[in-house]
N, C-alpha and C positions, 0 to 999 in steps of 0.2 A: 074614686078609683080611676076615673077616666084621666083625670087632673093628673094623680100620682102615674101614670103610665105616660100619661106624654112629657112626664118633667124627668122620666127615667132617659125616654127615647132621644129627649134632647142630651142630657149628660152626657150618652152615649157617644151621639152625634157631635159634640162637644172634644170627647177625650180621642174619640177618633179622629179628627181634623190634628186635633196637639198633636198625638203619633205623630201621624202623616206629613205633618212640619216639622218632629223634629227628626221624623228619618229625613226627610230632603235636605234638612242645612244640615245633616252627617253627613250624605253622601253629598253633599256640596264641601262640604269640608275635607272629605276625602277624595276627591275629585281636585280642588287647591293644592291639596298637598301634592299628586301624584303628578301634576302638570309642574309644580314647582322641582319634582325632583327630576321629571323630563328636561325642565331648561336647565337646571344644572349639568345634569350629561349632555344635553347640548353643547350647552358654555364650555363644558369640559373638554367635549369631543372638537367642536371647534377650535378651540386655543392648542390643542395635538395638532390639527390641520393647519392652525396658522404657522404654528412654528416647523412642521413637515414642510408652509410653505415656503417658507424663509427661506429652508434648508435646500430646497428644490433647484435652487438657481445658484447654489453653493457647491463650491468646488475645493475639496482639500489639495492643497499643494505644497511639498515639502523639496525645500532643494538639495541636489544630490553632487557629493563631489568626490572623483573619482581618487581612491588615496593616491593615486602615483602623482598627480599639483605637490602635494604635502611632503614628497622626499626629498632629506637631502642627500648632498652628492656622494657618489659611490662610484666604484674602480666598475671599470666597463663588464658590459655582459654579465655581469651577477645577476642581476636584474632578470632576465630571461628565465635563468636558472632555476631562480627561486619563485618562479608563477607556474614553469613545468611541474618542477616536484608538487607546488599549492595543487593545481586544477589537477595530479593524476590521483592524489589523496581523495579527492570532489568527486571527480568521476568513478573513480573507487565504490565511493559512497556510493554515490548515484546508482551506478548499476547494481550494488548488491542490496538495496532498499525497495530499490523503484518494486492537492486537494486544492428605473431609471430617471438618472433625471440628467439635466444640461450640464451641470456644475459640478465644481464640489471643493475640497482639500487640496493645497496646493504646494510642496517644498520645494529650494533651491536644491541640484542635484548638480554636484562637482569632481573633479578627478582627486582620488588623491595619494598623489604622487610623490606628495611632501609628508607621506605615513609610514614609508616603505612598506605597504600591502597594497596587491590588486585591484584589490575592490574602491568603489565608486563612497562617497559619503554626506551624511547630510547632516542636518541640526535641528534637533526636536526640543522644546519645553515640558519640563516633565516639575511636577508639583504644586503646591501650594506657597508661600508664593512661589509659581514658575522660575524656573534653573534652564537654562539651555547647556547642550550635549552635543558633542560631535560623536555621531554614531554611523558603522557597516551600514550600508543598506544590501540587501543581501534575500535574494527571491529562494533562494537553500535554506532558511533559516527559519525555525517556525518561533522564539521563543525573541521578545523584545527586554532588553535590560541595558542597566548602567552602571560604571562602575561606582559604589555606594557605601554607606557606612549605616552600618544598625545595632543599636546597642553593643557598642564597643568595637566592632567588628568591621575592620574594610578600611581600603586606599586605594588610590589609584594616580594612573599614571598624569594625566591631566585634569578635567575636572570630576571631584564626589561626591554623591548626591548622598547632602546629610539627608535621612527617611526620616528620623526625631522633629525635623525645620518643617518639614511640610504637614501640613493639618490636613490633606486629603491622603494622607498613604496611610491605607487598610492591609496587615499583614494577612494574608492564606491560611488561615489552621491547617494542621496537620492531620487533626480528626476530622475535616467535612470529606465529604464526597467530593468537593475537587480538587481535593489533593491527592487523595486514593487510586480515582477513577481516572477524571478529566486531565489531570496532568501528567501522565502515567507516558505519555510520548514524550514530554518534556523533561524528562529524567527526572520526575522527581523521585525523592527520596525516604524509604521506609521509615529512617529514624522518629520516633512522636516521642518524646522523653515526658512531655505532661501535655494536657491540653489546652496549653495556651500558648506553647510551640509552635511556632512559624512553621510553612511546608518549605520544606528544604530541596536544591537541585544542585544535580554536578551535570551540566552539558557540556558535549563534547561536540566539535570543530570536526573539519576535513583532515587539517594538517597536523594534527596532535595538538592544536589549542582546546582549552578549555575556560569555563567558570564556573565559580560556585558559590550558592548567596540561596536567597527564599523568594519564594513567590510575595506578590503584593499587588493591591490596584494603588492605581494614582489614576489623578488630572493630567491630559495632556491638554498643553493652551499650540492652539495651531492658528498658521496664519490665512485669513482668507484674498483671495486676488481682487478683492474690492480695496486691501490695505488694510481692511479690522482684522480683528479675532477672533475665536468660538473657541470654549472649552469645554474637555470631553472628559467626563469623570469614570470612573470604574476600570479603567482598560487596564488589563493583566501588563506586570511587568515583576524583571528580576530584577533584584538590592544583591546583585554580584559583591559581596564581599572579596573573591579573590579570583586573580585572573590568568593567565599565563600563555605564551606561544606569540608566534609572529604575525598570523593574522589579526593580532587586536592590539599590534605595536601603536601605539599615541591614537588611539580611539577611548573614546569615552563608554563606548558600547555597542550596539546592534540591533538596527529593526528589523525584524523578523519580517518576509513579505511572502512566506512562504503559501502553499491555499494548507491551510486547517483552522481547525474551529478556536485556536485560542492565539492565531498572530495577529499583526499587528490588521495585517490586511485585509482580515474576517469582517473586524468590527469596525471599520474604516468607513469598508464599502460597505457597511449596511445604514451605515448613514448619510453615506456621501454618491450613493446611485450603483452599487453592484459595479464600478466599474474602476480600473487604475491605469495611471500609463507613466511612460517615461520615457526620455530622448536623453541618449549620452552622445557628447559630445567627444569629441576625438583625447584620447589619453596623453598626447602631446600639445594639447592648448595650453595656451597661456595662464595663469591661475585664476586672472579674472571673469574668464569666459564659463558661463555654466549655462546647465538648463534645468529642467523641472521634474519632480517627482508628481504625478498630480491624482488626487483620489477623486473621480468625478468626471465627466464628461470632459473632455479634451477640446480647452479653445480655437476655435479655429483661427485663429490668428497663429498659433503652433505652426498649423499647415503650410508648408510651402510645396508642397508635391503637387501633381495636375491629378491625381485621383488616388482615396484611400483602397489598398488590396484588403482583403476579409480573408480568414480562413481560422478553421476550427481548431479551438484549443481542449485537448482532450483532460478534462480534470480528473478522472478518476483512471486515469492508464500508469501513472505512476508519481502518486502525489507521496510529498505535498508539493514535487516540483509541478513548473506547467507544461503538459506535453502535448506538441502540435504532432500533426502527420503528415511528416514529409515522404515524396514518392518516391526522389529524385533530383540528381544534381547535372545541369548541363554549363559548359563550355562553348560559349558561341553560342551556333544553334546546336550544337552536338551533345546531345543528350548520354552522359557517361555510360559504361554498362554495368550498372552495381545491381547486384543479387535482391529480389525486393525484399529478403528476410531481413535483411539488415536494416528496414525499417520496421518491421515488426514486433511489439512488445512481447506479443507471445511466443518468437522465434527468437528472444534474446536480447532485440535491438530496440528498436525507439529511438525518438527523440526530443531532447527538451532543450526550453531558452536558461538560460542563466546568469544574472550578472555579477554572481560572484566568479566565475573561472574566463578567464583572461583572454584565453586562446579556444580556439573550435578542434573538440576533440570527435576523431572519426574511427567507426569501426575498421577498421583493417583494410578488407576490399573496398570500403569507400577510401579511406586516404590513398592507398595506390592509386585508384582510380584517378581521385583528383589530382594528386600532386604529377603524375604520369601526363595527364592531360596538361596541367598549367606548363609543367616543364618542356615540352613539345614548342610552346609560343615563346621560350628564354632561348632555345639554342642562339648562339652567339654571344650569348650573355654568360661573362666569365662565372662559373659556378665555387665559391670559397667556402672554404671549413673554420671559421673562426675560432681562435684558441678560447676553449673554457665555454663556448656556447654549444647547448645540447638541442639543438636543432638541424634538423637533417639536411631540408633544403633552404641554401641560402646563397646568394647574389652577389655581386659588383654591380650594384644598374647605375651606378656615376655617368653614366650616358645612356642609359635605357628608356626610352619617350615611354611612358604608362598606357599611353592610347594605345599603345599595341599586341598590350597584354587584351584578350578577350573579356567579355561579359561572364562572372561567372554568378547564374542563378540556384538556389534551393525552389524548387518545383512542390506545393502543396497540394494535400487531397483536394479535388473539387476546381482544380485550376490556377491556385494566385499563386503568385511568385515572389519573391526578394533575393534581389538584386546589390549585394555590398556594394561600397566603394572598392574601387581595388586596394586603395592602401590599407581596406580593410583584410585584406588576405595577404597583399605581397607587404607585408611591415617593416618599418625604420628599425634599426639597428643603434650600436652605440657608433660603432664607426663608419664615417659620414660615407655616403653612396652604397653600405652594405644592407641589405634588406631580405627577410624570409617570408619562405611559405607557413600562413598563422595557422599551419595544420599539425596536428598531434596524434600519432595510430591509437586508437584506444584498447586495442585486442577484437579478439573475435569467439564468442557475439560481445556486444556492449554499447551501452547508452549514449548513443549521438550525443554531443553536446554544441550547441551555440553559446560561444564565449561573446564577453563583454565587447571586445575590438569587434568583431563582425559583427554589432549589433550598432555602432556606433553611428551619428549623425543622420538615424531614421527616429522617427518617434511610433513607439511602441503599445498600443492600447488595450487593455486586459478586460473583457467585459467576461465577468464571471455568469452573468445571469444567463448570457447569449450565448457562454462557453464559446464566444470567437477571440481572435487575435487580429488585429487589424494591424496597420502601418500605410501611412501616406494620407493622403486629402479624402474627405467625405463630407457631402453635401449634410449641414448642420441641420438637425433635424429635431424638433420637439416630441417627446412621446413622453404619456401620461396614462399608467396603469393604474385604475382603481380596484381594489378586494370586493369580492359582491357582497359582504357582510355590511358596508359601508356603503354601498350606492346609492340608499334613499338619503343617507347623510349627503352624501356630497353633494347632492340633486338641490337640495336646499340652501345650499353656502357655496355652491359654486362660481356664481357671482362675484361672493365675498373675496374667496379664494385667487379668481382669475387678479382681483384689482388688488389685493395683495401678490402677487407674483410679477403683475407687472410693475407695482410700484418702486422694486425694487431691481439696481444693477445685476448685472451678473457677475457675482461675486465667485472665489474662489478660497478654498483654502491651500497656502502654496508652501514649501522650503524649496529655497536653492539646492541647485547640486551640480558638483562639480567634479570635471575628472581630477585623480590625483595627480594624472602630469602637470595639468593647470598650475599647481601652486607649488612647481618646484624654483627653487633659487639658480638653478644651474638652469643656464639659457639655451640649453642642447641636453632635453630632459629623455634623448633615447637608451643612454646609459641604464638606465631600468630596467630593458627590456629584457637584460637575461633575469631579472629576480624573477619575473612573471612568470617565466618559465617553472622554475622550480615551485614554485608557489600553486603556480595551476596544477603541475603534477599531483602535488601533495592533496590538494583538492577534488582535485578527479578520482584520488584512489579512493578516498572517503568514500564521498558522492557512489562510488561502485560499491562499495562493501555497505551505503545506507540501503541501494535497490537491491542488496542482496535478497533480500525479503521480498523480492518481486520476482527474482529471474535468477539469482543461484539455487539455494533451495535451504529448508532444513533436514537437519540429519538426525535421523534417530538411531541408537543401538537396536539388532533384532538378531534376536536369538532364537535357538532351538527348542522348544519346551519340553522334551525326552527326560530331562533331569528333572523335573517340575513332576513327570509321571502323566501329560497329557503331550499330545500331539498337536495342539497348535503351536507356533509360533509368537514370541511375547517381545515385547519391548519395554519402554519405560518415558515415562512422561510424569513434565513437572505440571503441577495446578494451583490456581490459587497465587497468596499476596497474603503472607511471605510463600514462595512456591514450594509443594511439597512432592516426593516423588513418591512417582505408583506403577506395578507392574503392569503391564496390560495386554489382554491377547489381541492379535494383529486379524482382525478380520475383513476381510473383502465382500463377506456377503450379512455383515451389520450396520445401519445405518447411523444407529444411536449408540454415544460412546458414553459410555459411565463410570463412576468407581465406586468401592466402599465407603458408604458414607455416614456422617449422623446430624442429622438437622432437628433442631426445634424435640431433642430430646425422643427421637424415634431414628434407632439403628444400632448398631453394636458398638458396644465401647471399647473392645479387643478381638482379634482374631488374630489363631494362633498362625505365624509366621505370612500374613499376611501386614498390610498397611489399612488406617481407616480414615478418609478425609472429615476432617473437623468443619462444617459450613464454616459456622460463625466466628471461628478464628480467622478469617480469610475477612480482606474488607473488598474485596472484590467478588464475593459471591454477594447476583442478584438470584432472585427464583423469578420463575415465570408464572405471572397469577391468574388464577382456573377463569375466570372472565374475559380471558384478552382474543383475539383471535385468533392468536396464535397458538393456544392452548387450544379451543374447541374446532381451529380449523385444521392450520397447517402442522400440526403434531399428532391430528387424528393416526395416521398412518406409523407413529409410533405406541400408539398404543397406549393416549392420552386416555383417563379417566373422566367419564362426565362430571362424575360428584363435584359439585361446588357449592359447601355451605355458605362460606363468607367471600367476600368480593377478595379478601386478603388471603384469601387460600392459596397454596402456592397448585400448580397442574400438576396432577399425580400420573403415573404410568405403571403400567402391569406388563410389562416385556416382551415376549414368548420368541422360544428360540427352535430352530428345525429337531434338536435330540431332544425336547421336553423340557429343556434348562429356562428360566427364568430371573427376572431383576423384575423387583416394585421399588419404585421410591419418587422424585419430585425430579420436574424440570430447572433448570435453571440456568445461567449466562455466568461464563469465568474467565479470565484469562489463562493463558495457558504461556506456559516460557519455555520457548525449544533452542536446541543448538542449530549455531549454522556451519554450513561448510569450510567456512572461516576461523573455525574456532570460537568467534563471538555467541552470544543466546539474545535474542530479543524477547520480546512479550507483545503477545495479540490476542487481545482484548474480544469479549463478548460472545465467546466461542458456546455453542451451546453446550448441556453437560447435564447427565443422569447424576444426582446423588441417589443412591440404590442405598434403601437401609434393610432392606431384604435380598437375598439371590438363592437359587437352589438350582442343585443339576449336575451336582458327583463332579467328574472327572473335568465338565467342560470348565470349572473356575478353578480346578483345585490349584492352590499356590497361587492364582492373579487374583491382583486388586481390584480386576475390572477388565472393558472392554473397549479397544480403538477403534470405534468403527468406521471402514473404507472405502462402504457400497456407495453406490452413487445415488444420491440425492439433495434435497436443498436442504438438508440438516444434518450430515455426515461430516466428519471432521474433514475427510476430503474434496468435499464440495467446499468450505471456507479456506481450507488449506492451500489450494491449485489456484482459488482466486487472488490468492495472495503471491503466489509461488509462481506464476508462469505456468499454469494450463496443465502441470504434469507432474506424474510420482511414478517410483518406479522402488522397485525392492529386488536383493537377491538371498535368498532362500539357502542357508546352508546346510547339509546334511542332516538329516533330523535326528540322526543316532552323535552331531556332536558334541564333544563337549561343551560344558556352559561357556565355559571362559571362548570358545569359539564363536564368532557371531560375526557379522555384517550389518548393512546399511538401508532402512527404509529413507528414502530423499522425496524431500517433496519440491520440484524444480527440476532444475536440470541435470541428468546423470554426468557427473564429475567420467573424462576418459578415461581417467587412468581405472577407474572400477572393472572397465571391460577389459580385462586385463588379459583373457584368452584368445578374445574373439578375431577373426582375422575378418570379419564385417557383422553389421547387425542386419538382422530379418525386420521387416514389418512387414506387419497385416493389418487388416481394417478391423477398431472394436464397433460395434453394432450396441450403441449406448441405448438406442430406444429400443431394441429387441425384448429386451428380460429384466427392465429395471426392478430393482437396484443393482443387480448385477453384472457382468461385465462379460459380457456376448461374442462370441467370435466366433466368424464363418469357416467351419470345420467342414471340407468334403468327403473327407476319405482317409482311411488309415492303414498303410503298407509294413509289411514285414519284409527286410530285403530286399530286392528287386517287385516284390509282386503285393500290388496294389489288392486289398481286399475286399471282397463281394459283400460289402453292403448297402443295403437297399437305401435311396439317397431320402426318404422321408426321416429318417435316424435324424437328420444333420439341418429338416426345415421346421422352423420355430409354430409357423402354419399349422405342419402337421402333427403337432405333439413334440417334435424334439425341439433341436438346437442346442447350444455348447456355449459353456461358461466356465472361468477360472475363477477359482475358488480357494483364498490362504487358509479358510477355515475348514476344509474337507482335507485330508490327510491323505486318500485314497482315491483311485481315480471312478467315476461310476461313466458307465456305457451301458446305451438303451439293449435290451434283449438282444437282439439283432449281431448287432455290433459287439456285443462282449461272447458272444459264442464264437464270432469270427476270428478274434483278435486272443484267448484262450484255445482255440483249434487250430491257426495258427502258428503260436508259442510250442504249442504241446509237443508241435511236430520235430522240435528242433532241440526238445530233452529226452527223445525214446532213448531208454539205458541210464536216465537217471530216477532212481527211486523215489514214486509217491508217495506220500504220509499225508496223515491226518490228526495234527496235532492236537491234544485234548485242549477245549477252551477256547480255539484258534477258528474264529465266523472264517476262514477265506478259504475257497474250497481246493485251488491247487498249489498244496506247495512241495518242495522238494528237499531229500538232501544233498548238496550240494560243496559239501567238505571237498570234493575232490573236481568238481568241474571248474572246465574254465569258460568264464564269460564272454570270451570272443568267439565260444563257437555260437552264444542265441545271436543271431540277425540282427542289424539295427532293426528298430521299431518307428515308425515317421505319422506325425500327423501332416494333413495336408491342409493349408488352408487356401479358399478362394482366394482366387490372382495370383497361385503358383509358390505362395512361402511354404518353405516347411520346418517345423517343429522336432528336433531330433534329440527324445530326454535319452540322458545314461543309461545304462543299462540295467543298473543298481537302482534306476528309480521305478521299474516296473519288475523287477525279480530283485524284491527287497528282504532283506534281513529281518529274521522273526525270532530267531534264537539261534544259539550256537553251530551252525552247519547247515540251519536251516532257513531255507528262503521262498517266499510265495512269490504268485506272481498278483502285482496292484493292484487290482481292480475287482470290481464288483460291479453285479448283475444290475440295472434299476430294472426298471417294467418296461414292458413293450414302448408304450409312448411315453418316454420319460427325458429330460433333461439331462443331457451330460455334462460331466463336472470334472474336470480336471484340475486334481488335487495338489498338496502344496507338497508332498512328496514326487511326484510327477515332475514338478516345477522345478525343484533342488537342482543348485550349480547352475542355474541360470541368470542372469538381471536381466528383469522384464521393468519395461518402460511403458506407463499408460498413459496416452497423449490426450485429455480428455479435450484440450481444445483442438486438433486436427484430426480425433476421433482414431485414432492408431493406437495399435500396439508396436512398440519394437524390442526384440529379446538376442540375445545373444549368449554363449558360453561364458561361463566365468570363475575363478576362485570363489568367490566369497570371502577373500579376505583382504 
C-alpha cells in the first residue's frame, strides 16, 4: 500500500510538471506570436514613417502660366473689355456665394496670354501612362478636370485625355454616397439610369462658361524640385466630355485650388505640408519668363524681399474663396477714409485674393476713395477716354516718372501690410504711354476683390493649417509635429527617421507657370488689356451671385394662413434629393423644424390635402443615431427621447408645443433647396430636420406639412441659415385676413430696398438675444396712446421681474402682463364712448365693438416705446381688428400679473422687420408687403 501510494504521488507529480511545461511553451508560443505581430506593426508603422519621411522634405510644385503669354494678336482694347465683363460675372459670384513640413510639390506657373483668357496656367500629368494638360489654375474653382473622352463621348479643343488608355482611371457611381452627398457642391447630377453609371456634373463658370462630363479618380504624376517625380493616385477629377465659353478658349482644363474638401488643393496639402503658394509674374513678360505654383513650404531661394509680412487668412468667412481681413487702404502716409463695413463680411463687404479675376474690384466708397486719392498725385497728367475701353480712369503718362505716383498699401488685421508695384495699379494699355487706374467699383456692399495684376511679382503663401497668408522673406524654419497616438512610436525610430531626412535633398514637387502675356507672339502684348476687362466683369458678377449664399439672402414665399382656417403664417420649402415641396408654419418661437413624414415604415402613407415626405426616397436623408452626442446631449432641449435599443436606432423626439399641439418622430440631417434673391436656388446640406410620423393639435397643423422653426438656437433653421446668410433674416407679415394669392417675403440675408417700399426711414432697436432664449427679446418701456404715455408700472417690461417682451410670428394676438393690458384697453375704451359693445357668442376677446359706421382716425395712434428712444407705431387695423362683418375687437389679451409679453404676428402686419442676429438688432419699418 505504501509502495502504491508513493507511485500514485509520483505520477502525479509527474503529469503535473508535463502541464506546467506544456502551458509554458503555449504561452511561450503565444508570447512569439504576439511579439511577431508587434514587429510587424512596427515594420508597418515604420515604412508609413519612412515614406512620411521622404515626403517631409518634399515639395509639390506645378508651373503656372498666365493665359494672356498664349494670345494672339487682337485690335486694341478688346482685351480690357473682355476681363471687365469676365471678373464683374466672378465678383457676381463671389459676392452672392461668399474653405507642416519644409517642402513639398512644385509647378511652372505662366501668363497666358497666348489663350485669350485671363487667368494664369499650368501643366499637370494626369493617368496611367501619364498625359500632360494645359490647364486654369484658378483659387475660384473647387472641381479639377480635363478636357476628355469616355466611352464614345468627348473632344476637345487641344489635348483629350482618352479615360479607356489609362489603367488608373476609376469612374464615381452614381449610387455611392459621394456622389449623392460629397459632390453635391460640384454640381453633380441626379441622373443614375442603372448602377454602374458614372456620377455625372454640369459646372458652371463666372462668365457663362460651362462643362460637363462624370466624376473619376486618376494618378497624378507631379514633378518634384529635386528633378524626380512622385505619383499620387486617387485624386478626384472630371472626364469633361463637353465644354463651352471663353474662359476655357485653348485650355485643356482647370485646377480647382479652391479650399474645399474635394479640390485639387485639399489633397495636395495634406500630403505636401498644409501649405501652398505662388508668385506671378507680371502679365506683360515675355513667354519664357515664369514662376512657380508650389504645394509645400516655399524655398527660400524664392525670397528676395528683406522680411516675410503674416497675416490672417480667414477660411471659413466666405469659402471656398480665401478671405483675408483687410482694415484699410492708405496713400502715402494717408490713411483713406473708407467706412470699416465695407470690410466686413457680416455688413456685406469682405475680402478676398483671387487669381482668376484680373483687375481689383472695390466696394464703391472704397473705389472713390482710392481712385479720388490716386487721381490728386496725376494732376498735370493729361486724363484720356480711350475709344472702346470701359475704364473710367485712364492717362497719357508718356512723360510721367512713376516715382511720383505715391505708395499705395492694403493695411491687415493685426498690422502687415502689402505694398503693389505701381504698375500694379496704374497699368499699360494697348496704346503706348496710355495707362489706367486697375480699379473696378463693385457696388455697394460687395466683396473686395484682389485681382491677379495686383498680386503680381510678390510670392504669395497659403498656410491652411496656420490659416495665415504670408508674402515676402521669412527666416526658414524646421517644425515637426507629432500626433500623441504615435509618440512612443516615434521615441523609438527617431533616430532612424532624423538619418533618413537628412539623407536626403530637399526636394520639391514643382510645374511651371507662366503669365499668359509671356507667351504672346505680338511684342507689345498690352493690346489685351481691354479683353481683361470684360472678362473680369463677367467673373466678378459670378463670383457675386456664388456669395450670394453668404450676404444676399434666400427668399421664401410667406403667406397668410386665414384661408388655411389657422392664423399663423405659412410658407413653403423644398427637402430632400430629388427636393420635395412642403407647406410649413413660419414660427419665431420653434426651434425644431419638421414635416410629415414616413421612415422605416412608421408614419402616414396619405393625408388628406396635405404633403407626406418619403425618407428613403431621398438619398440625402441621414438620421441621427440615439448614441451620438448629439442625440443624448445637444438635442436634449428638443425633446430627444432616451430609449436606445440598438446603436442603429435613429434619436426619436416627442415635441410639445405652448397650445398642447405635438410632433413625435426621428432626428435626422437633409438638404434643403431654397430660392435666392436672384432667381437662382442653391442646396445646403446637412440641415437638421424632424421626420414627424405623428402630430396632433387641431387648428395649429391644420392644412401644414409641418414646421419652420425660427427661434434662436444652435439647431433652428435660423441658426444655420444667418450663418450662411449674413447674420440676418427679416420677414414682412401681410394682412392676415389676405387673400392666399397675396403674400410676401421671409429673406434670410440682406433686406433687398426696394421691399421697404413705404418707409421714409427704418427704426432700430436692440434685440436682447440672451434675455428669453429661444426667443427674441426686445426692450419695451412704455406704451402711449396719442400724446400720453401710459401708467405702467416698469416691472411689466423687466425680464428680472417676471416680465419682458418678445415678438412672436407664432401668437396671432397681442398678450400684455395684467398691469399693462388694463391700461392699454382703459385707454382705447376712452376713445369709442358712442360706439356699441357686444359680445359675440364664441368670441374669447372681451372688447369688441360694432363698428359698421366708425371711422378709424378718430382711435389715437397707439405706440410702443422701446429703450434708446425707437418707437413702434402698428396700424390701427392691427389692434382694433376684424372678427366679423362690422365687427371688431381690440388685440389683445390679458396674461398674469408676472407674465411675458408677446407681440403678436397680427400686431406685426404691414411691417418688415429685420433681425440682425450678428449686431443683435432689430430694424422695422412700414411696408406693402407686396
Amino acid at each position: 500500500n505504501d509502495d502504491l501510494k508513493k507511485k500514485r504521488e509520483k505520477d502525479v507529480l509527474v503529469n503535473k510538471r508535463t502541464t506546467q511545461k506544456g502551458a509554458k511553451q503555449t504561452k511561450k508560443k503565444q508570447n512569439k506570436r504576439t511579439k511577431m505581430k508587434t514587429m510587424k506593426m512596427l515594420l508597418c508603422l515604420i515604412t508609413m514613417l519612412l515614406i512620411a519621411s521622404a515626403y517631409s522634405n518634399t515639395v509639390m510644385r506645378l508651373d503656372m502660366t498666365h493665359r494672356d503669354t498664349l494670345s494672339p494678336i487682337h485690335t486694341p482694347f478688346h482685351r480690357i473689355e473682355d476681363i471687365i465683363g469676365e471678373d464683374k460675372k466672378r465678383h457676381s459670384l463671389i459676392s452672392q456665394k461668399i474653405k507642416a513640413t519644409k517642402s513639398g510639390a512644385r509647378m511652372s506657373l505662366g501668363s497666358g496670354f497666348d489663350f485669350g483668357a485671363a487667368q494664369y496656367f499650368s501643366e499637370i500629368m494626369v493617368g496611367t501612362p501619364a498625359k500632360k494638360f494645359r490647364v486654369v489654375v484658378d483659387t475660384g474653382s473647387e472641381l479639377t478636370w480635363v478636357n476628355c473622352r469616355f466611352q464614345g463621348k468627348g473632344k476637345g479643343n487641344r489635348e483629350v485625355f482618352r479615360a479607356e488608355e489609362s489603367s488608373s482611371f476609376k469612374t464615381v457611381g452614381c449610387m455611392t454616397n459621394t456622389c449623392k452627398v460629397d459632390l453635391m457642391n460640384l454640381f453633380s447630377l441626379a441622373i443614375c439610369p442603372t448602377p454602374q453609371s458614372p456620377c455625372s456634373y454640369d459646372y458652371r463658370y463666372a462668365d457663362g462658361s460651362t462643362a460637363q462630363g462624370v466624376f473619376a479618380t486618376d494618378t497624378f504624376t507631379l514633378g518634384l524640385t529635386n528633378g524626380s517625380a512622385t505619383s499620387i493616385p486617387g485624386l478626384l477629377i472630371g472626364c469633361s466630355s463637353s465644354t463651352k465659353g471663353d474662359s476655357l478658349r485653348v485650355a485643356d482644363g482647370v485646377l480647382g485650388l479652391a479650399f474645399s474638401d474635394q479640390s485639387f488643393t485639399s489633397k495636395a496639402t495634406n500630403i505636401f505640408g498644409a501649405k501652398f503658394s505662388y508668385c506671378l509674374v507680371d502679365h506683360t513678360s515675355n513667354k519664357n519668363i515664369s514662376n512657380y505654383l508650389t504645394f509645400g513650404s516655399t524655398p527660400t531661394s524664392t525670397l528676395k524681399a528683406p522680411a516675410r509680412r503674416t497675416a490672417r487668412l480667414e477660411l471659413n468667412l466666405l469659402p471656398p474663396f480665401y478671405a483675408v481681413s483687410i482694415i484699410g487702404i492708405s496713400i502715402g502716409d494717408t490713411m483713406l477714409n473708407i467706412p470699416p463695413h465695407v470690410w466686413e463680411v457680416r455688413k456685406g463687404g469682405g475680402t478676398i485674393l483671387d487669381s482668376g479675376s484680373s483687375l481689383t474690384f472695390l466696394a464703391d466708397v472704397a473705389y472713390k476713395a482710392v481712385v479720388s486719392g490716386l487721381e490728386r498725385h496725376l494732376v498735370g497728367v493729361k486724363r484720356v477716354k480711350p475709344e472702346g475701353l470701359p475704364m473710367e480712369y485712364c492717362f497719357d503718362t508718356s512723360k510721367f516718372d512713376d516715382s511720383k505716383l505715391p505708395q499705395l498699401s492694403f493695411h491687415f488685421k493685426g498690422g502687415a501690410r502689402f505694398a503693389p508695384y505701381r504698375k500694379s495699379y496704374l497699368i499699360a494699355t494697348a496704346s503706348p504711354g496710355i495707362r489706367c487706374l486697375g480699379f473696378v467699383p463693385a457696388g455697394a456692399p460687395a466683396t473686395n476683390v484682389i485681382g491677379n495684376i495686383m498680386q503680381q511679382k510678390h510670392l504669395w503663401e497659403f498656410d491652411l493649417a496656420a490659416s495665415t497668408l504670408s508674402k515676402k522673406k521669412k527666416q526658414n524654419k524646421r517644425t515637426k509635429k507629432m500626433k500623441t497616438t504615435t509618440t512612443m512610436l516615434l521615441c523609438l525610430i527617431t533616430m532612424l527617421l532624423i538619418a533618413s531626412a537628412h539623407s536626403k535633398e530637399e526636394t520639391a514637387m514643382r510645374l511651371d507657370m507662366k503669365h499668359r502675356d509671356s507667351l504672346s507672339p505680338n511684342p507689345s502684348p498690352y493690346h489685351r488689356i481691354e479683353d481683361i476687362m470684360g472678362m473680369d466683369q463677367k467673373r466678378h458678377n459670378v463670383i457675386s451671385q456664388k456669395i450670394k449664399t453668404t450676404k444676399g439672402g434666400v427668399k421664401m414665399s410667406l403667406g397668410s394662413g386665414f384661408d388655411f382656417g389657422a392664423a399663423q403664417y405659412f410658407s413653403e420649402i423644398m427637402v430632400g434629393t430629388p427636393a420635395k415641396r412642403f407647406r410649413v408654419v413660419v414660427d419665431t418661437g420653434s426651434e425644431l423644424t419638421w414635416v410629415n413624414c414616413r421612415f422605416h415604415g412608421q408614419g402616414p402613407e396619405k393625408l388628406e390635402n396635405r404633403h407626406v415626405f418619403r425618407a428613403e426616397n431621398s438619398s440625402s436623408f441621414r438620421k441621427v443615431g440615439c448614441m451620438t452626442k448629439t442625440c443624448s446631449e445637444d438635442l436634449a432641449k428638443l425633446f430627444s427621447i432616451a430609449i436606445c435599443p440598438t446603436p442603429r436606432t435613429p434619436c426619436a423626439y416627442d415635441y410639445r408645443y405652448v397650445d398642447g399641439s405635438s410632433a413625435q418622430g426621428v432626428f435626422a440631417k437633409e438638404t434643403f433647396t431654397l430660392g435666392l434673391t436672384n432667381g437662382s436656388v442653391t442646396s445646403v446640406r446637412g440641415l437638421l430636420i424632424g421626420c414627424s410620423s405623428a402630430s396632433e393639435g387641431g387648428a395649429s397643423f391644420r392644412e401644414a406639412d409641418g414646421i419652420l422653426g425660427l427661434a434662436l438656437s444652435d439647431y433652428s433653421f435660423t441658426s444655420k441659415a444667418t450663418n450662411i446668410f449674413g447674420g440676418k433674416f427679416s420677414y414682412c407679415l401681410v394682412d392676415h385676413t389676405s387673400h392666399k394669392n397675396v403674400s410676401n417675403y421671409l429673406i434670410f440675408g440682406s433686406t433687398p430696398s426696394s421691399t421697404t417700399t413705404k418707409a421714409p426711414a427704418r427704426r432700430t432697436a436692440r434685440l436682447d438675444l440672451s434675455l428669453l432664449p429661444p426667443f427674441y427679446a426686445v426692450n419695451i418701456v412704455g406704451i402711449s396712446i396719442g400724446e400720453e404715455m401710459l401708467n405702467i408700472p416698469p416691472q411689466v417690461w423687466g425680464v428680472k421681474k417676471g416680465g419682458g417682451t418678445i415678438l412672436d410670428s407664432g401668437s396671432s394676438l397681442t398678450f400684455l402682463a395684467e398691469a399693462a393690458y388694463k391700461a392699454v384697453v382703459t385707454g382705447l375704451q376712452r376713445h369709442l364712448v358712442g360706439v356699441k359693445r357686444i359680445k359675440p357668442e364664441g368670441l374669447p376677446i372681451e372688447f369688441c365693438y360694432y363698428t359698421s359706421k366708425f371711422d378709424d382716425r378718430k382711435l389715437p395712434q397707439l405706440t410702443f416705446h422701446f429703450m434708446g428712444g425707437t418707437r413702434f407705431a402698428p396700424y390701427r387695423r392691427s389692434y382694433l381688428i376684424n372678427a366679423a362683418p362690422g365687427i371688431r375687437c381690440l388685440g389683445f389679451v390679458e396674461a398674469k400679473a408676472e407674465a411675458t409679453n408677446v407681440i403678436g404676428n397680427i400686431m406685426q402686419q404691414n411691417h418688415l422687420w429685420e433681425f440682425d442676429i450678428a449686431a443683435s438688432t432689430l430694424s422695422f419699418s412700414p411696408s406693402t408687403c407686396l
